[in-house]
LOMAR-676049 format. One record per residue: residue in three letters; residue number from 1; x, y, z of N, C-alpha, C in turn. Coordinates in nm, 2 decimals, padded with zeros to 4 digits, m for minus. Example, Ala and Ser with C-alpha at 12.3 -4.5 7.8 and 13.67 -1.06 7.14 Angstrom:
<nodes>
+------+------+--------+--------+--------+--------+--------+--------+--------+--------+--------+
: resn : resi :    npx :    npy :    npz :   capx :   capy :   capz :    cpx :    cpy :    cpz :
+------+------+--------+--------+--------+--------+--------+--------+--------+--------+--------+
:  ALA :    1 :  01.32 : m00.57 :  00.78 :  01.23 : m00.45 :  00.78 :  01.32 : m00.33 :  00.78 :
:  SER :    2 :  01.28 : m00.22 :  00.71 :  01.37 : m00.11 :  00.71 :  01.29 :  00.00 :  00.79 :
+------+------+--------+--------+--------+--------+--------+--------+--------+--------+--------+
</nodes>
This chain:
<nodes>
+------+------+--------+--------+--------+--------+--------+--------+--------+--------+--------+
: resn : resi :    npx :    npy :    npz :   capx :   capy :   capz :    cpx :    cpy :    cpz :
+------+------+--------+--------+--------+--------+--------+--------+--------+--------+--------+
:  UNK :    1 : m01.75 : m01.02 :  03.77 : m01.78 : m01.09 :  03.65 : m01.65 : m01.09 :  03.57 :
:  UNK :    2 : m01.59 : m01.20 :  03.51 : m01.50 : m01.27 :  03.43 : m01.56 : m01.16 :  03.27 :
:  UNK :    3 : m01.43 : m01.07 :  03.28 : m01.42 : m01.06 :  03.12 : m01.42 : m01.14 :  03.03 :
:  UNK :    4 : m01.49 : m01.10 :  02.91 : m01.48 : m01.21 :  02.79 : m01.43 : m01.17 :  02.67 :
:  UNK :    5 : m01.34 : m01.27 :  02.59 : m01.23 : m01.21 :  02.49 : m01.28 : m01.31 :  02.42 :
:  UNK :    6 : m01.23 : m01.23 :  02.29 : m01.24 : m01.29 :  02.13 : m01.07 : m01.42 :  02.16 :
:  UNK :    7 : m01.00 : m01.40 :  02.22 : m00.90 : m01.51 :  02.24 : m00.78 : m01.51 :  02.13 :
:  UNK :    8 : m00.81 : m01.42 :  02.03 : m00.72 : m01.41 :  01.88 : m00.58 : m01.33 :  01.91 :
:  UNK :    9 : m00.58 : m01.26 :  02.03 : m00.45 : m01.16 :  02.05 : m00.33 : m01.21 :  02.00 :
:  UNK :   10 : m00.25 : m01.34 :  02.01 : m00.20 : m01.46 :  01.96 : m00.20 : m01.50 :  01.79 :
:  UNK :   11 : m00.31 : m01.43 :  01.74 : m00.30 : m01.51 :  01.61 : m00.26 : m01.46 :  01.53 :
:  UNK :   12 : m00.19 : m01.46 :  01.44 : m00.08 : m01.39 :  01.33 : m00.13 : m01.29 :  01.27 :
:  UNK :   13 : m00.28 : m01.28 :  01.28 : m00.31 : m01.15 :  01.19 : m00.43 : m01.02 :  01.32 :
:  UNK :   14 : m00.33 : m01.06 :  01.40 : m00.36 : m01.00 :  01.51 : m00.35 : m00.85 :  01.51 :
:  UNK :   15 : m00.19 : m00.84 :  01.52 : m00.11 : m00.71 :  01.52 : m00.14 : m00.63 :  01.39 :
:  UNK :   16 : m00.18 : m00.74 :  01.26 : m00.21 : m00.61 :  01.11 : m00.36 : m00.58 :  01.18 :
:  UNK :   17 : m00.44 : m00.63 :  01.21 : m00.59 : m00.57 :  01.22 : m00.59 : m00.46 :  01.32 :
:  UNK :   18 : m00.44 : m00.42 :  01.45 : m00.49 : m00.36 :  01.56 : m00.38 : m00.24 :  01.47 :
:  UNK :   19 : m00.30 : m00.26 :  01.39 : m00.21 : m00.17 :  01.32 : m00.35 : m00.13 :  01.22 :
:  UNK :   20 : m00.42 : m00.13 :  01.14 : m00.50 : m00.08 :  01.06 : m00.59 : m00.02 :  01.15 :
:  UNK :   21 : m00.71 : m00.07 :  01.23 : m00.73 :  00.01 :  01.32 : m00.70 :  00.13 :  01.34 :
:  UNK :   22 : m00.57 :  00.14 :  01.41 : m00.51 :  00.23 :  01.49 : m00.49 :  00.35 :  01.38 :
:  UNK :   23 : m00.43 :  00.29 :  01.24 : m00.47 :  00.41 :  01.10 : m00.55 :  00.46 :  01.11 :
:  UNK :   24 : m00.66 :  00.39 :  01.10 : m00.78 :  00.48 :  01.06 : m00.84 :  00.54 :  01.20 :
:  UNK :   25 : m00.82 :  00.52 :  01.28 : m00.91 :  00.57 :  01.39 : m00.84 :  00.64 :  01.48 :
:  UNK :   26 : m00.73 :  00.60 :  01.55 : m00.68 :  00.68 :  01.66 : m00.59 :  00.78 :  01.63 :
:  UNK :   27 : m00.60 :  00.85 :  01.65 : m00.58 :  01.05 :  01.61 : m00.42 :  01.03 :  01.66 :
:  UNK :   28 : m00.39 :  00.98 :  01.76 : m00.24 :  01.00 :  01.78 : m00.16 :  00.89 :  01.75 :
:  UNK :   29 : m00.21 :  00.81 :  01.66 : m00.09 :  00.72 :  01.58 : m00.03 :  00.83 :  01.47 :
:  UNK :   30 :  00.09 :  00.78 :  01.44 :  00.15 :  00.92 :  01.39 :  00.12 :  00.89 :  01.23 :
:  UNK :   31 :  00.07 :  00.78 :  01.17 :  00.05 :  00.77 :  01.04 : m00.11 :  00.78 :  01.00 :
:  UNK :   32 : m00.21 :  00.83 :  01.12 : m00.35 :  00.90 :  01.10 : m00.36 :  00.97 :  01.01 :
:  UNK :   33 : m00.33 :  01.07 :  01.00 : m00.35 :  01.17 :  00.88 : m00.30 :  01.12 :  00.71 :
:  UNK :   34 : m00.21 :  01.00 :  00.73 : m00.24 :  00.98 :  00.57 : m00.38 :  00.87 :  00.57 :
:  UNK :   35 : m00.47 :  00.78 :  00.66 : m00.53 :  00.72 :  00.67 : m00.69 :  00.74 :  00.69 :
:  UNK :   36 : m00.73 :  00.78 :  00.85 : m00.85 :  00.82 :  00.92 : m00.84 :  00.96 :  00.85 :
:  UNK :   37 : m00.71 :  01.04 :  00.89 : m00.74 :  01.16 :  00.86 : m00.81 :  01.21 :  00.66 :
:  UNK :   38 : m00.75 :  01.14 :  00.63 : m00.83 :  01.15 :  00.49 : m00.93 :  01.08 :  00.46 :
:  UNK :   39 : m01.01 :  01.05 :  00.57 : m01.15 :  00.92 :  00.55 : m01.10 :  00.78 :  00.45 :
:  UNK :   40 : m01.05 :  00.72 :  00.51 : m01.01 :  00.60 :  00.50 : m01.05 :  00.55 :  00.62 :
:  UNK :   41 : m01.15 :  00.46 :  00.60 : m01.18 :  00.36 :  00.76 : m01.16 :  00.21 :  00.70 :
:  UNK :   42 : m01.22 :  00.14 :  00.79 : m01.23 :  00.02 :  00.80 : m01.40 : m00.01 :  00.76 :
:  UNK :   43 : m01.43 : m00.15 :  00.71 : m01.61 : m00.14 :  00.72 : m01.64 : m00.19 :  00.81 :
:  UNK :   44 : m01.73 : m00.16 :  00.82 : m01.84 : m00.25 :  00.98 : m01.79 : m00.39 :  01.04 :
:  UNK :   45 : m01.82 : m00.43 :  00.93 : m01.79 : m00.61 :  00.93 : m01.62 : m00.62 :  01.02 :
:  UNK :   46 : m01.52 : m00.54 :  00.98 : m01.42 : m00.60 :  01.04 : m01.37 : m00.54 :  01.16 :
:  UNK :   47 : m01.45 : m00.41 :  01.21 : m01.47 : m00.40 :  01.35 : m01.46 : m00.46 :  01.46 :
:  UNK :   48 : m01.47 : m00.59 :  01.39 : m01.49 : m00.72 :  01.49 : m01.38 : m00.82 :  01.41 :
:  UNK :   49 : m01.26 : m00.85 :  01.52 : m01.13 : m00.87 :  01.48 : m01.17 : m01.04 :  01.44 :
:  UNK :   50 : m01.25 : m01.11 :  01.43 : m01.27 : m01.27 :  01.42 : m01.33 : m01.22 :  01.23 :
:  UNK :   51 : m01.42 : m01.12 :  01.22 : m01.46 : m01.15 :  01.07 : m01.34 : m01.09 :  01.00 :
:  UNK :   52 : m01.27 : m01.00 :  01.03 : m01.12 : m00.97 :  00.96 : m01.02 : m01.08 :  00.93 :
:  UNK :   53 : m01.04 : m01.19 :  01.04 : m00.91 : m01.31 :  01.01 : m00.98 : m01.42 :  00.94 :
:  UNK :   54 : m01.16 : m01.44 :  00.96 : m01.20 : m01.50 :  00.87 : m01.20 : m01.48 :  00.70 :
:  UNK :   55 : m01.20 : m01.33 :  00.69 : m01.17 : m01.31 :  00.55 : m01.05 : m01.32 :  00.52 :
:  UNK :   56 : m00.98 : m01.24 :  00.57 : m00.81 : m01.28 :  00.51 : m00.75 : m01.37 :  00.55 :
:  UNK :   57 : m00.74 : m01.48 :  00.65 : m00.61 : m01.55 :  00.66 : m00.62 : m01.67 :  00.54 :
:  UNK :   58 : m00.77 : m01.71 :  00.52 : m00.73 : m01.81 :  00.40 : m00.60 : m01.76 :  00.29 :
:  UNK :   59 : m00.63 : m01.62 :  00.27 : m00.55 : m01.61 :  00.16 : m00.38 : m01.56 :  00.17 :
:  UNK :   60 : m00.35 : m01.58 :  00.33 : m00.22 : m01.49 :  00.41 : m00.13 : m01.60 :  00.39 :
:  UNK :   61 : m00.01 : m01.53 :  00.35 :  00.08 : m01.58 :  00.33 :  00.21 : m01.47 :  00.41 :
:  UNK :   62 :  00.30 : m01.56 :  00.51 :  00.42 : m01.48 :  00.59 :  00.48 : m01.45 :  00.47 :
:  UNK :   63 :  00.50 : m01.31 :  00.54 :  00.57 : m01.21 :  00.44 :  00.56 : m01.11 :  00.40 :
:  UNK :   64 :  00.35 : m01.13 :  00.36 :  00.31 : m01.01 :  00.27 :  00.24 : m00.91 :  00.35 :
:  UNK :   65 :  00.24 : m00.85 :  00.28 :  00.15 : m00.67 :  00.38 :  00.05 : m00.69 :  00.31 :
:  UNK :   66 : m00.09 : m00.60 :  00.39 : m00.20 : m00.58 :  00.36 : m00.22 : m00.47 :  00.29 :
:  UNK :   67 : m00.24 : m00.50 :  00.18 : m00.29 : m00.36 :  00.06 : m00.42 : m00.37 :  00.05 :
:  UNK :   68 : m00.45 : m00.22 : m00.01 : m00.55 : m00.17 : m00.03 : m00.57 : m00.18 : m00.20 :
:  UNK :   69 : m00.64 : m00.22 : m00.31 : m00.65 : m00.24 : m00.44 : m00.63 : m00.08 : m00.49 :
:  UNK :   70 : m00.76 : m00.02 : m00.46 : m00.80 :  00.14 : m00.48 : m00.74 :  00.23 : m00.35 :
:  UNK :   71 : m00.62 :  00.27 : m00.36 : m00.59 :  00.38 : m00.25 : m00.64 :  00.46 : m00.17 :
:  UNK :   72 : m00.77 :  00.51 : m00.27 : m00.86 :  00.60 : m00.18 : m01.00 :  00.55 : m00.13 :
:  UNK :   73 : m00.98 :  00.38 : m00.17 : m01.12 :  00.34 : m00.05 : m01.09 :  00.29 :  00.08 :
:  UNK :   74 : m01.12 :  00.28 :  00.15 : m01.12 :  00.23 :  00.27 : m01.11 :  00.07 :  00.27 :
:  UNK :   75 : m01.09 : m00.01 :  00.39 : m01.07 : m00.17 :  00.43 : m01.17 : m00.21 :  00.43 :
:  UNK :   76 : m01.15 : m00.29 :  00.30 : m01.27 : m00.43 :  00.33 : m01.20 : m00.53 :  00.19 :
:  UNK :   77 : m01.30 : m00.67 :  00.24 : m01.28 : m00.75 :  00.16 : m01.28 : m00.72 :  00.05 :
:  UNK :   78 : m01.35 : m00.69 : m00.04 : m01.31 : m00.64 : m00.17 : m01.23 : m00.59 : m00.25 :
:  UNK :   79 : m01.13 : m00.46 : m00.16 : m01.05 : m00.40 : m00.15 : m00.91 : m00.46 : m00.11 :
:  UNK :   80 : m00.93 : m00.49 : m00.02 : m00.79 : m00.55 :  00.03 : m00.72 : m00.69 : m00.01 :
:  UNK :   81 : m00.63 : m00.67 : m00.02 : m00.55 : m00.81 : m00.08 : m00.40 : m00.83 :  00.03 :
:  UNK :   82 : m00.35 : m00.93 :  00.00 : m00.21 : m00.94 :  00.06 : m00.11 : m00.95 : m00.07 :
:  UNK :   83 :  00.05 : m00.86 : m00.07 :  00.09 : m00.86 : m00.20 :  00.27 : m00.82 : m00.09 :
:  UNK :   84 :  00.36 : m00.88 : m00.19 :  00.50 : m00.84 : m00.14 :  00.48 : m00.67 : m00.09 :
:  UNK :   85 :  00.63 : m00.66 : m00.05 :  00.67 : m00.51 : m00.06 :  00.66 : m00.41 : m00.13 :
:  UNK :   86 :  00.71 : m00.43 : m00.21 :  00.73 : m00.42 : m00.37 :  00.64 : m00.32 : m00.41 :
:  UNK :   87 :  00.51 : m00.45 : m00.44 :  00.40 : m00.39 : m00.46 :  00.30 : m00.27 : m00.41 :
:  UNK :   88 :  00.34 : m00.30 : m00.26 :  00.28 : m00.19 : m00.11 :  00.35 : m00.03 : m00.19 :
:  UNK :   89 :  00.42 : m00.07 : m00.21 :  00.53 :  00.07 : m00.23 :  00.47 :  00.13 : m00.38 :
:  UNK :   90 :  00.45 :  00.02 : m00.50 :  00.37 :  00.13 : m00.58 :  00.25 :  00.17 : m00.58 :
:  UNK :   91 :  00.16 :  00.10 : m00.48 :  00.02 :  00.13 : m00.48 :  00.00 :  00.23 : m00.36 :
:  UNK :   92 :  00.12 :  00.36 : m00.33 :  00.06 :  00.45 : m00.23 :  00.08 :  00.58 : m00.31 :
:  UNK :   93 :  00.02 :  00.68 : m00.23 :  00.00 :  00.79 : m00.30 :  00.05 :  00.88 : m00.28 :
:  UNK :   94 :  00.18 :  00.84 : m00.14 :  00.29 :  00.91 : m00.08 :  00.42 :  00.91 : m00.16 :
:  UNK :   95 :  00.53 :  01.03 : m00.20 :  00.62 :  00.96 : m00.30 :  00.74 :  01.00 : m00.22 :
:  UNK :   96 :  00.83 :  00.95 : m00.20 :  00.95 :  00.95 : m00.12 :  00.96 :  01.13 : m00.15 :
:  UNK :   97 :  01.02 :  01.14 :  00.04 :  01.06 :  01.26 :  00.05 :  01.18 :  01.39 : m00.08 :
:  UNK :   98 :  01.26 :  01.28 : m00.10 :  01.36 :  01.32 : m00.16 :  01.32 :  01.33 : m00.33 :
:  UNK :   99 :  01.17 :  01.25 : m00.37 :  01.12 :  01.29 : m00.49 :  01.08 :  01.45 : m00.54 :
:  UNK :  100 :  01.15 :  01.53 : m00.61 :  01.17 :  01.62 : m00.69 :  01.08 :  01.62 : m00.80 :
:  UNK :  101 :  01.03 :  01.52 : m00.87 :  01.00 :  01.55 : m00.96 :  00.81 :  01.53 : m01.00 :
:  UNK :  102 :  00.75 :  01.48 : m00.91 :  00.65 :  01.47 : m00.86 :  00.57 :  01.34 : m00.93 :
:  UNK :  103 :  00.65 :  01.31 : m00.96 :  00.56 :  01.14 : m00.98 :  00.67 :  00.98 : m00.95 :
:  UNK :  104 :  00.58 :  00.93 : m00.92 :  00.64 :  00.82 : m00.90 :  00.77 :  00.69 : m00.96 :
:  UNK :  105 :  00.88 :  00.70 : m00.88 :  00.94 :  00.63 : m00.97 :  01.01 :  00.72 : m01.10 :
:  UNK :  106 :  01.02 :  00.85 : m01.06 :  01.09 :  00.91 : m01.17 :  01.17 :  01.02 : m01.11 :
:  UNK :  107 :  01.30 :  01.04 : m01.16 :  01.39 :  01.16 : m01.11 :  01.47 :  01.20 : m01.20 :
:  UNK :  108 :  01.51 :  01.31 : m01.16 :  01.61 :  01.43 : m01.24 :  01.73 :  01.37 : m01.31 :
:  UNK :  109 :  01.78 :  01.39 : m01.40 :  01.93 :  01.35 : m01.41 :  02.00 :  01.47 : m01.38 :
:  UNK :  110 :  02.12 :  01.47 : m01.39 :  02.23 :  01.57 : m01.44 :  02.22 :  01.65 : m01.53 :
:  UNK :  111 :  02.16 :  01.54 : m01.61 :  02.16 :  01.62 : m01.78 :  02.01 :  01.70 : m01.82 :
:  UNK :  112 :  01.91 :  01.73 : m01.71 :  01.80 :  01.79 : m01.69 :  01.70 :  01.70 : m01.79 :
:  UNK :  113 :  01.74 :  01.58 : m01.77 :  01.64 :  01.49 : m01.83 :  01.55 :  01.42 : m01.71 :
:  UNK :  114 :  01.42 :  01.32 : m01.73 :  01.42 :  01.26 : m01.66 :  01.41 :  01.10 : m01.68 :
:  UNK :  115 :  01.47 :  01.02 : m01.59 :  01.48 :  00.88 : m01.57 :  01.33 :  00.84 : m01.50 :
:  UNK :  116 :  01.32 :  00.67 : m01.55 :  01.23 :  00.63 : m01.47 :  01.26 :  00.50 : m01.46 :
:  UNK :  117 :  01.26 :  00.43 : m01.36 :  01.26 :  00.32 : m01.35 :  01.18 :  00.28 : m01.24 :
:  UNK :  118 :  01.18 :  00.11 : m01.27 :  01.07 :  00.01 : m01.17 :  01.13 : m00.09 : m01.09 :
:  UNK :  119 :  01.11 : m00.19 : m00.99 :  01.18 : m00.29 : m00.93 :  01.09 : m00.37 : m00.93 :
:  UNK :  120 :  01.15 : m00.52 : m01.03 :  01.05 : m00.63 : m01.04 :  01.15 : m00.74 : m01.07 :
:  UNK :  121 :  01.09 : m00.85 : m00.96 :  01.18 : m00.95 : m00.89 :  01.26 : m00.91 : m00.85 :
:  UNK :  122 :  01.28 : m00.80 : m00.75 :  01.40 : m00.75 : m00.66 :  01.52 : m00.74 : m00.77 :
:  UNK :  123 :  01.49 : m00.72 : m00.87 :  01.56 : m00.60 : m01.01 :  01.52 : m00.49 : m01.01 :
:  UNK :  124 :  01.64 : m00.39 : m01.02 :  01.55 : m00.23 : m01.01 :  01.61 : m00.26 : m01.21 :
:  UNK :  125 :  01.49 : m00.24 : m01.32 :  01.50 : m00.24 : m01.42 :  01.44 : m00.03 : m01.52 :
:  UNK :  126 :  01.57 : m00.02 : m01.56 :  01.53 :  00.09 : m01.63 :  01.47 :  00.13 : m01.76 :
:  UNK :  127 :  01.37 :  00.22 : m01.72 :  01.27 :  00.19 : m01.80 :  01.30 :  00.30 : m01.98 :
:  UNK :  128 :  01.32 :  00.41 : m01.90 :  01.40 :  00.53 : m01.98 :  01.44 :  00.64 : m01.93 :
:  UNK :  129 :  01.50 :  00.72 : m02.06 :  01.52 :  00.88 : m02.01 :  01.39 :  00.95 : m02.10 :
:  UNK :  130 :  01.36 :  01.09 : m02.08 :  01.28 :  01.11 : m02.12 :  01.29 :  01.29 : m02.09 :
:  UNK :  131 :  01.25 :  01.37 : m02.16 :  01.27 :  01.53 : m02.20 :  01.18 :  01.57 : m02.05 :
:  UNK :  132 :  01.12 :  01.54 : m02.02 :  01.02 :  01.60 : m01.90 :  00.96 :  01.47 : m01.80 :
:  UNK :  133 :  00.90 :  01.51 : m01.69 :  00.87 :  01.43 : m01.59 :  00.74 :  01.32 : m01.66 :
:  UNK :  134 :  00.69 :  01.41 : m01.74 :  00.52 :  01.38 : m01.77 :  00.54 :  01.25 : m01.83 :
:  UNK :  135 :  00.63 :  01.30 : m01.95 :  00.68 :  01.17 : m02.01 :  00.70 :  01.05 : m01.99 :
:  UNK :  136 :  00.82 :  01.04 : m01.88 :  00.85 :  00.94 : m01.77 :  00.76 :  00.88 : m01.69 :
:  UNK :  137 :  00.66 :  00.95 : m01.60 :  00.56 :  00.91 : m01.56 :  00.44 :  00.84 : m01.61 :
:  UNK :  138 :  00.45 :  00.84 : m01.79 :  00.36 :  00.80 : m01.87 :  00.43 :  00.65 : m01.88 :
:  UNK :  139 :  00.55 :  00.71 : m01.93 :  00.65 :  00.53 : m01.96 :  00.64 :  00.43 : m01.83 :
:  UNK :  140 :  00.64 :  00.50 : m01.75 :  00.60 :  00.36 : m01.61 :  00.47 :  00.33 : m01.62 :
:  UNK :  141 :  00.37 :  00.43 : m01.61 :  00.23 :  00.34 : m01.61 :  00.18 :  00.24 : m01.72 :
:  UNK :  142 :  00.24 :  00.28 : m01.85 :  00.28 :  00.21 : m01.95 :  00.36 :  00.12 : m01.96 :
:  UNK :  143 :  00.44 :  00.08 : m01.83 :  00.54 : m00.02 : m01.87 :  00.40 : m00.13 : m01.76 :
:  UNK :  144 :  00.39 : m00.03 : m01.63 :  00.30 : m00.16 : m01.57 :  00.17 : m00.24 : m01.63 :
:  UNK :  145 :  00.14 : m00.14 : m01.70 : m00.01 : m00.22 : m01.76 :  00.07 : m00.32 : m01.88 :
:  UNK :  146 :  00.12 : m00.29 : m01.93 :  00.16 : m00.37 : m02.03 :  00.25 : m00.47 : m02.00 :
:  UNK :  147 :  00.30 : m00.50 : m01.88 :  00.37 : m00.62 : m01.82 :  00.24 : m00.72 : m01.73 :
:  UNK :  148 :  00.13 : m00.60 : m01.70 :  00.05 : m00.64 : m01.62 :  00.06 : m00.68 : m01.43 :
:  UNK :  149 :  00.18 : m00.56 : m01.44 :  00.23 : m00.59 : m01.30 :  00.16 : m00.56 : m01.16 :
:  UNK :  150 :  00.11 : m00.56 : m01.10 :  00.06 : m00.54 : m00.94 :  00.04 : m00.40 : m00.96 :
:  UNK :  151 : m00.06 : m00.32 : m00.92 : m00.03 : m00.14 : m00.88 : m00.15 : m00.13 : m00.82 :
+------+------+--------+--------+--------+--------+--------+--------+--------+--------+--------+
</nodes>
């Protein structure tokens, strides 16, 4: 008997649905544990790679990555959007290795102060200096809501 396929392997939002997948579910992709391993799945509905492209590709545009709105819920329409780089990068809950100071977008100076800055329109724009990390970390969330930026 002739296997039967969904026929999409080909279609552009092929590779993001078998890449998300493979997050949340297979144990030896090496980016599991920030994903499956923390209960982040997929929903039911997009289990099935035809209702995933029917929800997203109206809105897909080459270029953008698949974000999640709320970091700590899992994939579904609701939740998910397509957004630059940019954006991918402030909406995770991972902070670069070489981050010291424990919040995003903010680091040490020289002068035991801390800086913070943001990158909008492929501008890295400075936001301030500031006596402590806490501070800084307040001035960015305060600078995004108040520009109304992506996060």
């Amino acid at each position: 008997m002739k296997r039967k396929t969904h026929g999409l392997s080909g279609h552009i939002l092929y590779s993001k649905w078998v890449n998300m997948m493979h997050r949340c579910y297979n144990q030896n992709n090496k980016r599991y544990s920030d994903w499956g391993g923390r209960g982040i799945d997929v929903c039911k509905e997009w289990h099935n790679v035809v209702n995933f492209i029917n929800d997203m590709f109206p809105s897909y545009i080459i270029g953008l990555t698949l974000d999640r709105k709320d970091n700590d819920k899992g994939y579904s329409k609701d939740n998910c959007r397509w957004v630059e780089d940019v954006v991918q990068k402030r909406n995770t809950r991972v902070l670069n290795k070489v981050n010291t100071s424990g919040y995003r977008c903010v680091s040490k100076t020289n002068s035991n102060k801390y800086r913070t800055q943001i990158k909008v329109n492929k501008k890295k724009l400075h936001i301030g200096t500031f006596n402590t990390a806490l501070e800084a970390a307040k001035a960015y969330d305060k600078y995004v809501i108040d520009n109304n930026l992506e996060h």
